[in-house]
TITOR-390211 format. One record per residue (C-alpha): x, y, z; residue number from 1. Coordinates in nm, 3 decimals, decimal comma. Example, Ala and Ser with C-alpha at 12.3 -4.5 7.8 and 13.67 -1.06 7.14 Angstrom:
<sites>
c1; c2; c3; resi
1,230; -0,450; 0,780; 1;
1,367; -0,106; 0,714; 2;
</sites>
This chain:
<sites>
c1; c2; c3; resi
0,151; 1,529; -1,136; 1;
0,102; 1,227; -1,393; 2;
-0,093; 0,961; -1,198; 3;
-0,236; 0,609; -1,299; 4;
-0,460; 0,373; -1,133; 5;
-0,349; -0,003; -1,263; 6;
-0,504; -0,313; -1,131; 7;
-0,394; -0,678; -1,091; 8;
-0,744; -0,932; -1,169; 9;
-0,618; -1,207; -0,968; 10;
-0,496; -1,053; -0,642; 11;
-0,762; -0,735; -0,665; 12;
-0,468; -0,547; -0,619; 13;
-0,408; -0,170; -0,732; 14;
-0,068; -0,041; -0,841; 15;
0,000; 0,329; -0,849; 16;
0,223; 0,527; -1,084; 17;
0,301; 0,903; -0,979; 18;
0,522; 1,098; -1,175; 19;
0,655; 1,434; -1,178; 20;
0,598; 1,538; -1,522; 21;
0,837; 1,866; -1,528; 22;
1,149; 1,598; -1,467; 23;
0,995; 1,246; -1,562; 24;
1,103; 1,093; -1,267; 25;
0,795; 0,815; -1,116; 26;
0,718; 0,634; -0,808; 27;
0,505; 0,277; -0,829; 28;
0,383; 0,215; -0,537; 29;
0,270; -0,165; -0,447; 30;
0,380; -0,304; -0,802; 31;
0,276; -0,682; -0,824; 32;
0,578; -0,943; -1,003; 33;
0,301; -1,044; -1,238; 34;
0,252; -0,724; -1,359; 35;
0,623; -0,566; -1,384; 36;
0,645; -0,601; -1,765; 37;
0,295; -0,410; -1,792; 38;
0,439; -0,151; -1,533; 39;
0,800; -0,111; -1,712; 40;
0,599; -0,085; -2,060; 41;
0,357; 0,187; -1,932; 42;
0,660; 0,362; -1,806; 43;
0,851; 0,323; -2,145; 44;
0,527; 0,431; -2,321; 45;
0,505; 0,752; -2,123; 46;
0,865; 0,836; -2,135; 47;
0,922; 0,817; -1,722; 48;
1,212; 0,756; -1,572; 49;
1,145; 0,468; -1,247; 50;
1,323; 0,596; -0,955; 51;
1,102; 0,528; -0,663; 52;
0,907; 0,191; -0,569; 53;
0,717; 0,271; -0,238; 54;
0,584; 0,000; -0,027; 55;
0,284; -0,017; 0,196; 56;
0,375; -0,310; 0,388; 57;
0,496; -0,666; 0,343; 58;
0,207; -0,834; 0,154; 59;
0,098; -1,148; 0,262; 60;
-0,167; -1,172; -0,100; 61;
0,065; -1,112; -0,366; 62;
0,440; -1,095; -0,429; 63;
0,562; -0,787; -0,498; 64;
0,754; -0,682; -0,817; 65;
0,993; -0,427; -0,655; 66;
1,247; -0,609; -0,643; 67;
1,243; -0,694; -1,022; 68;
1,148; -0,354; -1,097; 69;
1,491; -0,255; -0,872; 70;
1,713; -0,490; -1,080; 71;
1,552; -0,372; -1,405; 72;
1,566; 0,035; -1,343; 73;
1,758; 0,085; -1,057; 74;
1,450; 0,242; -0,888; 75;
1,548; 0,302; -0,504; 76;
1,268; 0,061; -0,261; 77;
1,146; 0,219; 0,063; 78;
0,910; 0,079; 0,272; 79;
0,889; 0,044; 0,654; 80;
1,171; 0,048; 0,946; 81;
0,971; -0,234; 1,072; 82;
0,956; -0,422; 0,764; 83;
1,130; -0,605; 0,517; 84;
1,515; -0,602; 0,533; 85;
1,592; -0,592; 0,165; 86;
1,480; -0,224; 0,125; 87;
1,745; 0,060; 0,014; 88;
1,576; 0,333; 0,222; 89;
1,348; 0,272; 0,584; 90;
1,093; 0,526; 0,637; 91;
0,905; 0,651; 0,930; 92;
0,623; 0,907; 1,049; 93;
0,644; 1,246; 0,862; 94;
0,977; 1,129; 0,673; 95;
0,933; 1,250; 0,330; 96;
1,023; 1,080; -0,044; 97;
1,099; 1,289; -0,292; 98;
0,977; 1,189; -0,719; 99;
1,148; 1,433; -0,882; 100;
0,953; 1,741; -0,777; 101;
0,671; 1,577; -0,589; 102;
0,689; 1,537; -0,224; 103;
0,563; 1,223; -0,078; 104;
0,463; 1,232; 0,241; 105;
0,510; 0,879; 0,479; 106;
0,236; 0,835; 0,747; 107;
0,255; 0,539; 0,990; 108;
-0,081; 0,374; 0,975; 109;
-0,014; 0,032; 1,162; 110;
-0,196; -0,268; 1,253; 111;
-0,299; -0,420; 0,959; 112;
0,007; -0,550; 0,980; 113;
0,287; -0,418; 1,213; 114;
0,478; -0,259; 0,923; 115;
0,180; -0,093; 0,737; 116;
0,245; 0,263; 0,618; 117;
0,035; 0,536; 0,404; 118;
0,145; 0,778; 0,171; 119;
0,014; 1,115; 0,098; 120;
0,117; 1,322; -0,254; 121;
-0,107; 1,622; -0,331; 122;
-0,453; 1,575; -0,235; 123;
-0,399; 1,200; -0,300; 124;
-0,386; 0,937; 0,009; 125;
-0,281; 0,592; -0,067; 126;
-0,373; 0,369; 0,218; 127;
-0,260; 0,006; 0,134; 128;
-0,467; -0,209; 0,350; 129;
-0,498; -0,030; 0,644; 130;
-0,806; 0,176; 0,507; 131;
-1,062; 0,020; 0,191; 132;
-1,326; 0,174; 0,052; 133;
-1,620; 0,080; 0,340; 134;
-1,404; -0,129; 0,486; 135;
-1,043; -0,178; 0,649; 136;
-0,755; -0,425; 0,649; 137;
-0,764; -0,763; 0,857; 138;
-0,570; -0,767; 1,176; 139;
-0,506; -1,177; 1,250; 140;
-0,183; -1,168; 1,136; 141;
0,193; -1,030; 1,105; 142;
0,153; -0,862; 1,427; 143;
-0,189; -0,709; 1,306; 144;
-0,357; -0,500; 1,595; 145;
-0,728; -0,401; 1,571; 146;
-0,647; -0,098; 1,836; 147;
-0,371; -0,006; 1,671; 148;
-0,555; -0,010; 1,334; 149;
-0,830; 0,192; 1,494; 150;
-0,605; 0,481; 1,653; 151;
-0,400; 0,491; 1,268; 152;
-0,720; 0,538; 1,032; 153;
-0,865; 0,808; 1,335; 154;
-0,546; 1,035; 1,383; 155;
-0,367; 1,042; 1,119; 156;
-0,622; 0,967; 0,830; 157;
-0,966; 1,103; 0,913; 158;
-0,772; 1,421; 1,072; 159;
-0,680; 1,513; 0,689; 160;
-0,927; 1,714; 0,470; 161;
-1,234; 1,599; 0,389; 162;
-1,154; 1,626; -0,017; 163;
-0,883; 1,429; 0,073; 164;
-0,892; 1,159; -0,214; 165;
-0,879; 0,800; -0,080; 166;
-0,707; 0,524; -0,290; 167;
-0,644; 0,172; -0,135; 168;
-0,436; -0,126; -0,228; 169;
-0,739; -0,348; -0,257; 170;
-1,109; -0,351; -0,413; 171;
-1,315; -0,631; -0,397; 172;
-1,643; -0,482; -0,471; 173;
-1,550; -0,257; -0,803; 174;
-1,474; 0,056; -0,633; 175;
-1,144; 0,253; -0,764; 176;
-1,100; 0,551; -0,495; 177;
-1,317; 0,758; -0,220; 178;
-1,250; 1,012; 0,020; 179;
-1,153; 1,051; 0,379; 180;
-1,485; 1,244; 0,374; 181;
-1,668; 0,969; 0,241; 182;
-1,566; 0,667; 0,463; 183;
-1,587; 0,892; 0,785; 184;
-1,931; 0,904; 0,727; 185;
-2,022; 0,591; 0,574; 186;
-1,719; 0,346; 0,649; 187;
-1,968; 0,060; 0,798; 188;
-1,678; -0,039; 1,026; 189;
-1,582; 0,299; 1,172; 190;
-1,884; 0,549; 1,125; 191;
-2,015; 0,577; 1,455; 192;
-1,837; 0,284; 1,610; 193;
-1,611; 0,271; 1,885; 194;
-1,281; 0,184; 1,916; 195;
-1,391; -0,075; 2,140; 196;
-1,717; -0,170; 1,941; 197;
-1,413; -0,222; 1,613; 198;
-1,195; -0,426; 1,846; 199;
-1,488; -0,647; 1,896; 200;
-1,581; -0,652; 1,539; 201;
-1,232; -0,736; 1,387; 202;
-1,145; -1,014; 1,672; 203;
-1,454; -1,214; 1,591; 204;
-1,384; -1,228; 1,193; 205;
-1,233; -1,573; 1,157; 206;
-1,132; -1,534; 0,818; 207;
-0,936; -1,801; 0,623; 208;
-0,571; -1,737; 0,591; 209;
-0,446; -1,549; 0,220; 210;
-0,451; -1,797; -0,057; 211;
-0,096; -1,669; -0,101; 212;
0,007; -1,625; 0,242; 213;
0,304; -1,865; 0,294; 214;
0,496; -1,742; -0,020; 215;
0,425; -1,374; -0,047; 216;
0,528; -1,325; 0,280; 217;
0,858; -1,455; 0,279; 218;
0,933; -1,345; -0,080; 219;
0,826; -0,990; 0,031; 220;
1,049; -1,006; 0,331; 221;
1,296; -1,059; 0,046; 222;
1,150; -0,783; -0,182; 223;
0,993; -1,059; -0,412; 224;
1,273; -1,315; -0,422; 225;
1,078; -1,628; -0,460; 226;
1,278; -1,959; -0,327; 227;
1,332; -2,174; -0,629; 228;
1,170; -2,448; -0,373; 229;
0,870; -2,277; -0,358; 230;
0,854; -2,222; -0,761; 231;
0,889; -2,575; -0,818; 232;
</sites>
């Protein structure tokens, strides 16, 4: 399996690109609309063929690029059942989406948001924001559920090996992957905490809403159709 780590500055966003190598055929998975020309470029550079953009959940931080990345390639979009309506193909627990050879594997991981999904390829687990590296995803909006979050990251993430490589759709502190090893031991929110104890914890954040929040949302819902209101 090819695989590339990419990274968006202003949203501390990370794009993935799998590929099966044997037929060329890629996946990007959380693609930002900034960054599509990069992405198409790398792509063109590497002599892939985009047929899958995979979706972790309706962003509410950045506007995503698969749409544009759909118009331009004619790459299939999956995300949630529960999410955005513009997808060509709604995934849930244990369905599977195939990149040529590669099997991805689609694991329900709500309550960062109510749509939020992981994806497991190889020994690789790509968490969007439901699990960060020492930390997790907020849960104060789109249906967000600290409980829910709690019971996602504990049953179906930190029941997979330990060498299971962790890669989320966020950084903030300069940290590119970890392991479901790693953050079941030293996770500061979930090592040794309760489900209860993390309830408590998450409902008395009172973060600021995302910078981004009332147009990426929307546009997402739309696969990253901005309104021309909103761009002027």
């Amino acid at each position: 399996m090819l695989f590339r780590q990419l990274f968006d500055a202003d949203t501390s966003t990370y794009t993935y690109l799998l590929a099966d190598e044997a037929t060329g055929a890629a996946a990007l998975i959380d693609p930002v609309l900034e960054q599509v020309e990069r992405d198409l470029t790398l792509l063109q550079e590497l002599g892939l063929k985009l047929t899958v953009v995979l979706e972790t959940h309706v962003h509410a931080d950045h506007v995503t690029g698969a749409g544009a990345l759909r118009e331009r390639t004619g790459a299939t979009v999956v995300a949630s059942s529960r999410g955005a309506p513009c997808v060509d193909r709604a995934v849930g627990h244990g369905d599977v989406v195939h990149v040529g050879q590669l099997e991805v594997r689609v694991l329900e991981t709500p309550g960062h948001t109510d749509d939020s999904l992981s994806f497991l390829c190889e020994r690789r687990l790509f968490t969007g924001d439901a699990l960060l590296i020492r930390g997790t995803g907020r849960t104060d909006f789109q249906n967000g559920d600290p409980g829910q979050l709690y019971d996602a990251i504990t049953r179906h993430l930190f029941t997979l090996p330990d060498e299971t490589e962790v890669y989320p759709g966020h950084d903030y502190a300069g940290h590119a992957m970890s392991t479901v090893g790693e953050e079941k031991r030293h996770n500061p929110r979930l090592a040794g905490r309760s489900r209860e104890a993390f309830i408590a914890f998450m409902k008395d954040r009172n973060l600021p809403p995302p910078r981004k929040l009332d147009v990426a949302v929307p546009a997402n819902r739309a696969c990253g159709r901005v309104p021309t209101t909103v761009q002027a």
